[in-house]
N, CA and C atoms of all chains as a GROMACS GRO file, in nm:
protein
  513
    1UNK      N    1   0.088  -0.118   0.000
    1UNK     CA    2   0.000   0.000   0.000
    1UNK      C    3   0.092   0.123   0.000
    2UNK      N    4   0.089   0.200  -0.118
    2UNK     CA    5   0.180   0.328  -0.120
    2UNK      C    6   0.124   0.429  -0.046
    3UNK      N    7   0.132   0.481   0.072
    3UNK     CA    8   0.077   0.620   0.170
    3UNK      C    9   0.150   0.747   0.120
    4UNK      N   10   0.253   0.727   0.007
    4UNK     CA   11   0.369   0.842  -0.008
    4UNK      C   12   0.289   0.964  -0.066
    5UNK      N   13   0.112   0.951  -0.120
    5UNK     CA   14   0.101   1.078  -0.201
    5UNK      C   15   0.045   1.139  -0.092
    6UNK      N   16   0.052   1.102   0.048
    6UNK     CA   17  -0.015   1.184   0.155
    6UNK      C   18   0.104   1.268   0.216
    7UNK      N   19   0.247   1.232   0.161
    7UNK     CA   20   0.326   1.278   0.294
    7UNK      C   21   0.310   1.442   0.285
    8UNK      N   22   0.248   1.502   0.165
    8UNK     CA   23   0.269   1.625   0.133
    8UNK      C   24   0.150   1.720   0.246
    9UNK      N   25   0.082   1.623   0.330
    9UNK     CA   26  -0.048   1.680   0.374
    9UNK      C   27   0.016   1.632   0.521
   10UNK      N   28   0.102   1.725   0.577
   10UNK     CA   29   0.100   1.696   0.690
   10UNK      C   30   0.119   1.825   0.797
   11UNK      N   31   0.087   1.831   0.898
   11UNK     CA   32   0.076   1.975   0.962
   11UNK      C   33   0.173   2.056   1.005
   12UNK      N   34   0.229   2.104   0.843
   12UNK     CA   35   0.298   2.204   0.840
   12UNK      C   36   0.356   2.340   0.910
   13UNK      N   37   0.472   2.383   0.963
   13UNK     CA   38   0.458   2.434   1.098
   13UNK      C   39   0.385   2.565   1.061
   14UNK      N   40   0.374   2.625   0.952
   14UNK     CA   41   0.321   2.724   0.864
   14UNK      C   42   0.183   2.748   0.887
   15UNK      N   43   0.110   2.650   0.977
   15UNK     CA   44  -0.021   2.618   0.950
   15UNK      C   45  -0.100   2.756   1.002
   16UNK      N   46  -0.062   2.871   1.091
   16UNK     CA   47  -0.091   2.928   1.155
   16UNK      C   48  -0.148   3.063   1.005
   17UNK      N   49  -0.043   3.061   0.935
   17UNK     CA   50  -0.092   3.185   0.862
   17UNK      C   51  -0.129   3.153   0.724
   18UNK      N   52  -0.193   3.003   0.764
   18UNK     CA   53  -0.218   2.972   0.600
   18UNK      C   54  -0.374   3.030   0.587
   19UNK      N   55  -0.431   3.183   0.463
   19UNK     CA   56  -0.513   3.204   0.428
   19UNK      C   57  -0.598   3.109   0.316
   20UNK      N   58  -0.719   3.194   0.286
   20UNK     CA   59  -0.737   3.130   0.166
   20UNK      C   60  -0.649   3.220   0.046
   21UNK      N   61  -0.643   3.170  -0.046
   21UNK     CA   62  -0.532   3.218  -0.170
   21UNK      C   63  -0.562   3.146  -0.290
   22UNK      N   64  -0.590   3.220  -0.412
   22UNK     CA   65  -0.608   3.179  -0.524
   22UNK      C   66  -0.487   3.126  -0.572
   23UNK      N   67  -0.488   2.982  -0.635
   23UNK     CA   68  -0.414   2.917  -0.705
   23UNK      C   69  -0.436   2.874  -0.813
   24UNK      N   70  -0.394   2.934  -0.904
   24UNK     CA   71  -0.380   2.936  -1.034
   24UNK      C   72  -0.319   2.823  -1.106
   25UNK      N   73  -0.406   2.756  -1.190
   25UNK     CA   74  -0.346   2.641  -1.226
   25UNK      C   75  -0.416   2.598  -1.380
   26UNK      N   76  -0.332   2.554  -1.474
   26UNK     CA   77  -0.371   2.582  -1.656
   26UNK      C   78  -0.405   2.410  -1.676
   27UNK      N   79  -0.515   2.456  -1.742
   27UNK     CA   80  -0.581   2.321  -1.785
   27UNK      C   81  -0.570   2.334  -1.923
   28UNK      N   82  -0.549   2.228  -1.993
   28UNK     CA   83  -0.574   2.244  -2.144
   28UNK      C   84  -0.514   2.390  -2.201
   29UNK      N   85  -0.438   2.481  -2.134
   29UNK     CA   86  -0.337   2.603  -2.146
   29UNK      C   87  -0.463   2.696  -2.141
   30UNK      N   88  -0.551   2.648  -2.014
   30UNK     CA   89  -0.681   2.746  -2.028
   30UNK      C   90  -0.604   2.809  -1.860
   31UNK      N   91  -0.584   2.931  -1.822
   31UNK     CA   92  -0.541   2.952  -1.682
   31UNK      C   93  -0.681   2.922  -1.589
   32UNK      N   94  -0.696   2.828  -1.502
   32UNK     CA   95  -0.800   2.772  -1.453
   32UNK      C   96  -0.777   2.828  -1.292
   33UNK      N   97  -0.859   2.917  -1.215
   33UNK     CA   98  -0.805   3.000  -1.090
   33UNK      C   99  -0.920   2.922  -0.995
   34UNK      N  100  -0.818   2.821  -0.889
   34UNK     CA  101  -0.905   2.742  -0.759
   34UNK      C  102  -0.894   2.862  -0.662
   35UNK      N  103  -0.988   2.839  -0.541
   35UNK     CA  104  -0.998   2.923  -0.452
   35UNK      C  105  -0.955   2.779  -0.338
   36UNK      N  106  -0.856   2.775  -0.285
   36UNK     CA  107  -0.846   2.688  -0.180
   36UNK      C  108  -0.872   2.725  -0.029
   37UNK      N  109  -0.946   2.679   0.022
   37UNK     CA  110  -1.040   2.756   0.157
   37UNK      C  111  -0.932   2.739   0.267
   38UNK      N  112  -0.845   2.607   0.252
   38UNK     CA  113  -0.741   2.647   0.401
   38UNK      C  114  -0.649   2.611   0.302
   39UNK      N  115  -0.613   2.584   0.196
   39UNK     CA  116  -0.440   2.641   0.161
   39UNK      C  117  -0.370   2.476   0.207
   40UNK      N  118  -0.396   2.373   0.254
   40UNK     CA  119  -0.338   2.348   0.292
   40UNK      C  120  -0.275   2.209   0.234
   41UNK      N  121  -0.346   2.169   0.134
   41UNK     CA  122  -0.340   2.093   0.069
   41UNK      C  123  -0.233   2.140  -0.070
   42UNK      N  124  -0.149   2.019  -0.126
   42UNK     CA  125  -0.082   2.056  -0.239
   42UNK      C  126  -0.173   2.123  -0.372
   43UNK      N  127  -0.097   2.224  -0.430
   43UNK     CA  128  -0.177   2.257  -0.536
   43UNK      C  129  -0.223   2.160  -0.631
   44UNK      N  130  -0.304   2.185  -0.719
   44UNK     CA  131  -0.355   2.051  -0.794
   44UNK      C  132  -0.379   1.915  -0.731
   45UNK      N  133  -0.396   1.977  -0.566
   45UNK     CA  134  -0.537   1.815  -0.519
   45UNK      C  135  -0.650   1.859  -0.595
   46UNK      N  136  -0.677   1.728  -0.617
   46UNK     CA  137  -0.781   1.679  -0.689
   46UNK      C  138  -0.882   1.736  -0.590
   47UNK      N  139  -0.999   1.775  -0.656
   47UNK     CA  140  -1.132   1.838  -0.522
   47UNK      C  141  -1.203   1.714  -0.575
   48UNK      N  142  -1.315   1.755  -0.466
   48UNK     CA  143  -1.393   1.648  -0.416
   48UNK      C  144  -1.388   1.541  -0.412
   49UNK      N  145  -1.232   1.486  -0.336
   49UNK     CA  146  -1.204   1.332  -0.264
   49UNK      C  147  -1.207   1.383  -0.119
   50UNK      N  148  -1.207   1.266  -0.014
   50UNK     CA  149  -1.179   1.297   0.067
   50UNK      C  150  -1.021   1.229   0.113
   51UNK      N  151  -0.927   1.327   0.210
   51UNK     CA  152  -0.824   1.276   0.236
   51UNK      C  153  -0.810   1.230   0.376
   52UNK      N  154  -0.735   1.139   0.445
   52UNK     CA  155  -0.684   1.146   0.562
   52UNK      C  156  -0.558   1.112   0.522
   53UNK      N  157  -0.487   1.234   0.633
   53UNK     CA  158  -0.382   1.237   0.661
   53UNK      C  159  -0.293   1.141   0.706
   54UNK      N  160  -0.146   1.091   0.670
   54UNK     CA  161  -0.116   0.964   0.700
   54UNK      C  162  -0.040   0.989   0.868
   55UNK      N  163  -0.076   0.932   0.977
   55UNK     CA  164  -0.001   0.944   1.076
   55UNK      C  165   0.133   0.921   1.095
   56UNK      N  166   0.211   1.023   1.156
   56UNK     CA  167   0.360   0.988   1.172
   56UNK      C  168   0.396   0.959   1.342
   57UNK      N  169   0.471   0.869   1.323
   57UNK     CA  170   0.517   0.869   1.433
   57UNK      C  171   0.558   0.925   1.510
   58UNK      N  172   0.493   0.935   1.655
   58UNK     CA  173   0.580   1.080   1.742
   58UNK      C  174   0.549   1.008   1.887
   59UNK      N  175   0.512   1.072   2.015
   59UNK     CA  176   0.522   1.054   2.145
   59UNK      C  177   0.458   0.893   2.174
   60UNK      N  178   0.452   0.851   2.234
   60UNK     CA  179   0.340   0.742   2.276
   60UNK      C  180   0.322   0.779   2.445
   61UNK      N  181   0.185   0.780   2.478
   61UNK     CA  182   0.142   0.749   2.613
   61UNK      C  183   0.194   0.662   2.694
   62UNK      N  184   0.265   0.639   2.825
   62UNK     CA  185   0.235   0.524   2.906
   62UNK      C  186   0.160   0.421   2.883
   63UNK      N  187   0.198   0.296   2.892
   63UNK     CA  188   0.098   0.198   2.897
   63UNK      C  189   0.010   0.231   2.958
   64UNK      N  190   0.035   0.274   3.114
   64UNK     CA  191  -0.096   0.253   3.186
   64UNK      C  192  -0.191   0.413   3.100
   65UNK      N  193  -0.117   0.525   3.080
   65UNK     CA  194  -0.211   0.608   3.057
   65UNK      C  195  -0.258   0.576   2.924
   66UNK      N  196  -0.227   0.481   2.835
   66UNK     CA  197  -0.252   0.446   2.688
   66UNK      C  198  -0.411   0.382   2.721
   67UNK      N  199  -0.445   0.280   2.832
   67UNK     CA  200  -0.548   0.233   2.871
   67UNK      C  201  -0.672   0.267   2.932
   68UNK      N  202  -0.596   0.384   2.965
   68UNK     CA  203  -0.727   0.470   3.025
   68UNK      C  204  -0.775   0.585   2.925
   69UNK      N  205  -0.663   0.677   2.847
   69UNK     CA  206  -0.694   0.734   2.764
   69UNK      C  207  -0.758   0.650   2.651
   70UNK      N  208  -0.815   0.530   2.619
   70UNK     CA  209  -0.815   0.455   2.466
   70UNK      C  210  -0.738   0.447   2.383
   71UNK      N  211  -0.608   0.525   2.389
   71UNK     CA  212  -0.515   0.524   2.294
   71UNK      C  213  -0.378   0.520   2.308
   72UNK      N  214  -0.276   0.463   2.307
   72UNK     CA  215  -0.135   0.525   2.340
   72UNK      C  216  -0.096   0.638   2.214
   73UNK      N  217  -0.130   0.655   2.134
   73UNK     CA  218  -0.099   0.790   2.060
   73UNK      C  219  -0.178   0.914   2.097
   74UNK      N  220  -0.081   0.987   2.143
   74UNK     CA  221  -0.134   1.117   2.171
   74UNK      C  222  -0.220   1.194   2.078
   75UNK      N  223  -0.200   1.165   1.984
   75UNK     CA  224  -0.233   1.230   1.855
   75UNK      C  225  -0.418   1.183   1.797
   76UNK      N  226  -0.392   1.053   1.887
   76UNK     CA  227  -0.519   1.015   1.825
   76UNK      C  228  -0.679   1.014   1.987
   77UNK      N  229  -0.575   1.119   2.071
   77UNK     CA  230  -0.667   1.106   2.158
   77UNK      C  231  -0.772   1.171   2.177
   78UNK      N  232  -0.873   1.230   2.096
   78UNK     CA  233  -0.936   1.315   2.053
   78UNK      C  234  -1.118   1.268   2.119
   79UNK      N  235  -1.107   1.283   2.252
   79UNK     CA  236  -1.242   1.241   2.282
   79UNK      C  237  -1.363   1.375   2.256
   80UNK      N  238  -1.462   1.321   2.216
   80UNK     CA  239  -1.575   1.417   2.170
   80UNK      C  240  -1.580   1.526   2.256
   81UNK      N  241  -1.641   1.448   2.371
   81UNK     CA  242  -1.686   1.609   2.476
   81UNK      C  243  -1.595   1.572   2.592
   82UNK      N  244  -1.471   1.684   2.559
   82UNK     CA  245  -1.398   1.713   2.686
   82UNK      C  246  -1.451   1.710   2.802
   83UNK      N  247  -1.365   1.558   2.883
   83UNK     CA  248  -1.442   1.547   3.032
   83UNK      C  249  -1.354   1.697   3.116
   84UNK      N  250  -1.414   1.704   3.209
   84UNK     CA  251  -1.376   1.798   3.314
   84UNK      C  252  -1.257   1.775   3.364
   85UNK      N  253  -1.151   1.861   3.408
   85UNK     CA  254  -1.062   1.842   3.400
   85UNK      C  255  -0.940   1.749   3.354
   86UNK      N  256  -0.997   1.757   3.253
   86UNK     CA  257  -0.858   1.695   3.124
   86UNK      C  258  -0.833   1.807   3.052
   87UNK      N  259  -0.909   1.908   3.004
   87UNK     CA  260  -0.852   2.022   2.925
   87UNK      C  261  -0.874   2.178   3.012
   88UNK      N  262  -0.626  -0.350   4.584
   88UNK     CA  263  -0.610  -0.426   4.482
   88UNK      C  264  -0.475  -0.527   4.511
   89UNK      N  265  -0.529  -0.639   4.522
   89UNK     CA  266  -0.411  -0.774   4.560
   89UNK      C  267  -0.318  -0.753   4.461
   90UNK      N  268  -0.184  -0.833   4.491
   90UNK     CA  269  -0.088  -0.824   4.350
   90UNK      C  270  -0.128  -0.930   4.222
   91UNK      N  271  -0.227  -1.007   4.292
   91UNK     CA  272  -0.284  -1.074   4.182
   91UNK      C  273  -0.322  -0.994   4.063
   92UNK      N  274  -0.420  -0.924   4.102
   92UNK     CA  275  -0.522  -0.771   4.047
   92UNK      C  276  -0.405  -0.686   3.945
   93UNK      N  277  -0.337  -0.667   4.052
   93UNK     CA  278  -0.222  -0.558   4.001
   93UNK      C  279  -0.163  -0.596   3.913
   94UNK      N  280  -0.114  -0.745   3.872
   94UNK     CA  281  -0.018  -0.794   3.762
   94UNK      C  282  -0.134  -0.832   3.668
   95UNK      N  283  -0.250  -0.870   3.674
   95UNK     CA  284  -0.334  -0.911   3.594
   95UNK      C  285  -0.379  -0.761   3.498
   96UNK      N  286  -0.382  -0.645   3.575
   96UNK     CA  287  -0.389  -0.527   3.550
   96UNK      C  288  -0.297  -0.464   3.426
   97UNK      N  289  -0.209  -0.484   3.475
   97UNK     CA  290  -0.061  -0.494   3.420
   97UNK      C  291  -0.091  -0.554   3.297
   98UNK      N  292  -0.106  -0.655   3.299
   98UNK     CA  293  -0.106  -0.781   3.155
   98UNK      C  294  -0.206  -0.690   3.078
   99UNK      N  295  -0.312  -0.621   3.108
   99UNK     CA  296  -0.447  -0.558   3.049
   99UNK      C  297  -0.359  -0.399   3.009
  100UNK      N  298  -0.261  -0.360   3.044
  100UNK     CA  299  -0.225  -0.254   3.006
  100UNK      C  300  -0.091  -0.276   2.874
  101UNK      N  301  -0.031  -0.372   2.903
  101UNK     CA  302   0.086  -0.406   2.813
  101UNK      C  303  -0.053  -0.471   2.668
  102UNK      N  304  -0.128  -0.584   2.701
  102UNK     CA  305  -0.212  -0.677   2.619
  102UNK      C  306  -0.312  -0.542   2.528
  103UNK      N  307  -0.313  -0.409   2.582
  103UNK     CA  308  -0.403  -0.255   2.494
  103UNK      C  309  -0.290  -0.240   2.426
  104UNK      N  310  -0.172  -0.168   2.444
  104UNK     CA  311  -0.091  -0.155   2.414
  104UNK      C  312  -0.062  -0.232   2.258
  105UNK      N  313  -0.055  -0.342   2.272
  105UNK     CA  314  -0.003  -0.422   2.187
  105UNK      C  315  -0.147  -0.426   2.077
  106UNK      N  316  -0.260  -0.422   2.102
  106UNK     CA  317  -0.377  -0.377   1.997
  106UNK      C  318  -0.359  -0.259   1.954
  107UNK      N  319  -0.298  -0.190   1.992
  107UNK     CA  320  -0.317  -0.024   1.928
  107UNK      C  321  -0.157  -0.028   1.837
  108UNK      N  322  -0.075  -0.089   1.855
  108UNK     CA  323   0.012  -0.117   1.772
  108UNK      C  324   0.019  -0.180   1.680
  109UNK      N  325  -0.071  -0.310   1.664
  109UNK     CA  326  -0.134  -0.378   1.540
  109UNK      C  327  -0.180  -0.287   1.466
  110UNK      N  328  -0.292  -0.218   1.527
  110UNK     CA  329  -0.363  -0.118   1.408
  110UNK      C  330  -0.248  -0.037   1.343
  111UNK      N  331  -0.158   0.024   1.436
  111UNK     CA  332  -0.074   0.093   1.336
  111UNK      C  333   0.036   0.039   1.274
  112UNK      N  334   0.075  -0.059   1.288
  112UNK     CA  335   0.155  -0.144   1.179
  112UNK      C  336   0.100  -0.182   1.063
  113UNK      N  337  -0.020  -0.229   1.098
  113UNK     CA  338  -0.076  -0.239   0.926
  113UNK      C  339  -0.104  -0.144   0.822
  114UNK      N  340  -0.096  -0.006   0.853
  114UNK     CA  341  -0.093   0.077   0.785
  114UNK      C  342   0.062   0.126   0.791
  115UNK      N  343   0.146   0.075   0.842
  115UNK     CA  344   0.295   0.148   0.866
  115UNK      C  345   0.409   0.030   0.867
  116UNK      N  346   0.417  -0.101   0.791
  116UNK     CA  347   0.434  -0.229   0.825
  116UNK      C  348   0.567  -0.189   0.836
  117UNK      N  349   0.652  -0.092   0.770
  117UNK     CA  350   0.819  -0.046   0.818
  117UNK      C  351   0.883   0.046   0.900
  118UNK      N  352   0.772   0.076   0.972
  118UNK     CA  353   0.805   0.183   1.069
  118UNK      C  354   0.882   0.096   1.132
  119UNK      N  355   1.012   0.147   1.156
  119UNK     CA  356   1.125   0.108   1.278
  119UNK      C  357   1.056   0.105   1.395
  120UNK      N  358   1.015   0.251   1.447
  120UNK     CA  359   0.975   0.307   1.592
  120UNK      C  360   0.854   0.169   1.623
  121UNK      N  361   0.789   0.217   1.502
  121UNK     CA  362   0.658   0.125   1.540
  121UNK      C  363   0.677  -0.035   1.573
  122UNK      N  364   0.798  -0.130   1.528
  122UNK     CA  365   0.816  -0.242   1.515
  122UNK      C  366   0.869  -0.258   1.671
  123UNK      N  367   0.989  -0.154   1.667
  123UNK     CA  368   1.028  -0.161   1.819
  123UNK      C  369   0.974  -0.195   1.947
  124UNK      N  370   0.828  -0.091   1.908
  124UNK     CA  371   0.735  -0.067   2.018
  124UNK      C  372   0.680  -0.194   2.078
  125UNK      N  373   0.634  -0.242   1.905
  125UNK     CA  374   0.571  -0.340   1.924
  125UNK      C  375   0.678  -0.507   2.025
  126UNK      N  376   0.761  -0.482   1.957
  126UNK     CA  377   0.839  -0.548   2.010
  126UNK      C  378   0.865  -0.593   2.137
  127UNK      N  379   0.914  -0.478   2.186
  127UNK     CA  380   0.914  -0.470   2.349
  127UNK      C  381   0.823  -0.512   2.429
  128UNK      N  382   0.715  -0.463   2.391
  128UNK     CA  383   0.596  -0.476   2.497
  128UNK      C  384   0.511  -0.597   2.453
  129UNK      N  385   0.567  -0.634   2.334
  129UNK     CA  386   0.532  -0.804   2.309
  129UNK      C  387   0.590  -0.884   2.442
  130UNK      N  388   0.741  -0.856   2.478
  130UNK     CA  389   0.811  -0.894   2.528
  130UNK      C  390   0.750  -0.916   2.674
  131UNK      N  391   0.763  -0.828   2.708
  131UNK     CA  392   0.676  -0.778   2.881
  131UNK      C  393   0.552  -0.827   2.897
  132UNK      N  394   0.432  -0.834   2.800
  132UNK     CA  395   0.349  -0.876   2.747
  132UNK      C  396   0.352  -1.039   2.819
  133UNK      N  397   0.437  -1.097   2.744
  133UNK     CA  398   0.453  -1.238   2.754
  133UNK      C  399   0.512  -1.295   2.888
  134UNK      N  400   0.602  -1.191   2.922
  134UNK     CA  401   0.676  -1.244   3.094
  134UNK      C  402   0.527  -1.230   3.157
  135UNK      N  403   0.503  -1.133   3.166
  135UNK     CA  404   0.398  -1.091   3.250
  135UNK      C  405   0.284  -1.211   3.284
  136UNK      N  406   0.188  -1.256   3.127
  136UNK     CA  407   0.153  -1.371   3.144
  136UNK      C  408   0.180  -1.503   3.211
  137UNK      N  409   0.298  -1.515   3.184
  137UNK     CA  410   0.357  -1.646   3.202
  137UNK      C  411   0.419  -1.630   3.388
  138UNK      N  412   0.420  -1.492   3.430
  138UNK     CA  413   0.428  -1.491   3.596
  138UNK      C  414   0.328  -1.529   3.633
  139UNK      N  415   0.201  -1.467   3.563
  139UNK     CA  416   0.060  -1.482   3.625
  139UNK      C  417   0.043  -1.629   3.619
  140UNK      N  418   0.035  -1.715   3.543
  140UNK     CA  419   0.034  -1.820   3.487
  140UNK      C  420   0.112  -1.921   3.594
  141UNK      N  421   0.235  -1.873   3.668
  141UNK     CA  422   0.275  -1.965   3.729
  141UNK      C  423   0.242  -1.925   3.859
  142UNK      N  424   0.221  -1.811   3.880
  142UNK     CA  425   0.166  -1.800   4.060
  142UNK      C  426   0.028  -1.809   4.070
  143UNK      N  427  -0.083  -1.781   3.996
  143UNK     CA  428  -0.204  -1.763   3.982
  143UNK      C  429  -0.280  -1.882   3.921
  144UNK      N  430  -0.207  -1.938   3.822
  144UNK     CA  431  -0.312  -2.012   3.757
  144UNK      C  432  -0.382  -1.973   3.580
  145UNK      N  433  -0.381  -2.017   3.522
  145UNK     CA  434  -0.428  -2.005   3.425
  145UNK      C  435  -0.514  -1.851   3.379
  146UNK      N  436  -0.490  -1.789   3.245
  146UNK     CA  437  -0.554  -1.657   3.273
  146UNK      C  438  -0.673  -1.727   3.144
  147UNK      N  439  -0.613  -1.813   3.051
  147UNK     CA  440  -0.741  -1.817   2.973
  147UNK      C  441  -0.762  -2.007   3.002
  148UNK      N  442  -0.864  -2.070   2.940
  148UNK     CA  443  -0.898  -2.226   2.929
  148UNK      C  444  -0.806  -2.286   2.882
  149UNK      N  445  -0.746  -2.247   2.767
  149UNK     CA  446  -0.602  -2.323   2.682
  149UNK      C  447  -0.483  -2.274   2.776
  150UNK      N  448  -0.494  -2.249   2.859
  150UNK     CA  449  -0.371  -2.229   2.944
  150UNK      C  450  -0.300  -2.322   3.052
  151UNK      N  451  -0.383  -2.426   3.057
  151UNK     CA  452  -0.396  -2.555   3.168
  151UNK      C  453  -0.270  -2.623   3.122
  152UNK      N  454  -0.196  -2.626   3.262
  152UNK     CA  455  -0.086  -2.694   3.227
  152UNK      C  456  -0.091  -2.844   3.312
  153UNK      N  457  -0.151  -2.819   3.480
  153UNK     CA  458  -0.217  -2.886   3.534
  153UNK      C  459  -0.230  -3.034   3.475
  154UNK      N  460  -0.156  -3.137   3.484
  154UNK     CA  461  -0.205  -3.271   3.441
  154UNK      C  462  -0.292  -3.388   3.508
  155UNK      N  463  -0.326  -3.345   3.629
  155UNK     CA  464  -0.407  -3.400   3.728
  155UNK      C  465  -0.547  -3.332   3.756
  156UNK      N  466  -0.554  -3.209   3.728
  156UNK     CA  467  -0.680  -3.109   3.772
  156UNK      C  468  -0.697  -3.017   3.710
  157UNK      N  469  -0.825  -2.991   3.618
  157UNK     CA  470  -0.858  -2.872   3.517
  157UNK      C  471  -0.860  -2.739   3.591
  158UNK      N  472  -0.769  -2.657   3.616
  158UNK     CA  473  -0.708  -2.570   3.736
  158UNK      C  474  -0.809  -2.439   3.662
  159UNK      N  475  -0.880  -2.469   3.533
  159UNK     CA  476  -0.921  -2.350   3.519
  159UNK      C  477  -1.037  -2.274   3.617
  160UNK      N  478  -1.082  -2.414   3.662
  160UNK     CA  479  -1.235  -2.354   3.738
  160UNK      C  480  -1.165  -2.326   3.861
  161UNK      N  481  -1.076  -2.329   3.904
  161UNK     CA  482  -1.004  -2.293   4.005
  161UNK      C  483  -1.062  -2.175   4.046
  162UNK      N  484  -1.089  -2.109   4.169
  162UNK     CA  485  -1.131  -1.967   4.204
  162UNK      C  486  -1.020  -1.903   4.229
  163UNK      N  487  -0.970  -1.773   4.254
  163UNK     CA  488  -1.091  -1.670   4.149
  163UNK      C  489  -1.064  -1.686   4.007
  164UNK      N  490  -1.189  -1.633   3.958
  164UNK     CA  491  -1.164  -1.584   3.801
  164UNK      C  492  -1.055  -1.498   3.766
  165UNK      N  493  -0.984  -1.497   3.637
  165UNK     CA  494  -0.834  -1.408   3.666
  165UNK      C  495  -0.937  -1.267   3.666
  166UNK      N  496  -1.063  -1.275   3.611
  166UNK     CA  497  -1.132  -1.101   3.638
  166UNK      C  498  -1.180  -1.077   3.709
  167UNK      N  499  -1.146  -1.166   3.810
  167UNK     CA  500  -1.269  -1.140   3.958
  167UNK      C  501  -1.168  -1.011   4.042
  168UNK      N  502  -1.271  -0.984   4.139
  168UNK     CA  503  -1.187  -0.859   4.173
  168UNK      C  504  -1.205  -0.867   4.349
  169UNK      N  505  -1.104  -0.874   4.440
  169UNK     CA  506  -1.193  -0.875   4.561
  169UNK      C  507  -1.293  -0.760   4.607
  170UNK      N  508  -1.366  -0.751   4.696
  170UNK     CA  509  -1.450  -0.611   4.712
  170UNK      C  510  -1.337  -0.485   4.763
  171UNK      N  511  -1.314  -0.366   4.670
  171UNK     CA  512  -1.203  -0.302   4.718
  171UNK      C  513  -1.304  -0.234   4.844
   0.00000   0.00000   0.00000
């Protein structure tokens, strides 16, 4: 399974001042102007797929806190409604 | 919580561990970090069992080593818990 056309979609430290910004891009040598709403994707993604981002490796939780959180990746610990004092 | 509890506990924290690393190996089957991880706590994983296993008794039915007495019905259940 090749994941390599995702590595370009990853959270760039840039992410803070990425606007929207017209990107200009020639089809058939027609100049064809996208409006990309967060920028954050490589120019000429394809619209209307959906992407997920490929995870990289970084911190891991404690075992024991991996078990109580549901996850040992920090990254993927994303519970719906913030219990009370966790955030 | 007895040290029974506590190492059985243990085995339930290394035994998550090692599911949440499956999932990400199969999408990452050459991650170094990830193989490592997995590795290790395969490792610990398995002592861990095999302590429980010899002071406690069996944690699953195929675990009976027992050649005289099916030690599984043995009390407690490895999930029983005393009343804390």
């Amino acid at each position: 399974m090749d994941f390599s056309m995702f590595e370009a979609v990853t959270h760039t430290s840039d992410m803070a001042n990425m606007q929207s910004r017209p990107v200009h891009h020639t089809e058939n040598n027609r100049r064809v102007q996208y409006e990309t709403s967060t920028g954050r994707f490589p120019e000429r993604t394809p619209l209307a797929m959906a992407y997920v981002p490929c995870q990289q490796w970084g911190e891991t939780y404690s075992v024991e806190k991996g078990l109580e959180r549901g996850t040992v990746f920090p990254e993927l610990d994303l519970p719906f409604a913030p219990e009370e004092g966790c955030l | 919580m007895n040290t029974r509890e506590k190492l059985y506990r243990i085995i339930q924290m290394y035994g998550f561990a090692l599911d949440e690393i499956r999932i990400y190996l199969d999408t990452h089957p050459k991650c170094k970090n990830g193989l490592e991880y997995y590795h290790r706590y395969k490792k610990l994983h398995d002592e861990a069992v095999s302590e429980y296993i010899r002071l406690y008794g069996p944690l699953t039915a195929n675990q009976v080593e027992n050649k005289d007495s099916w030690t599984w019905v043995n009390e407690p259940w490895p999930w029983e818990r005393s009343g804390e």
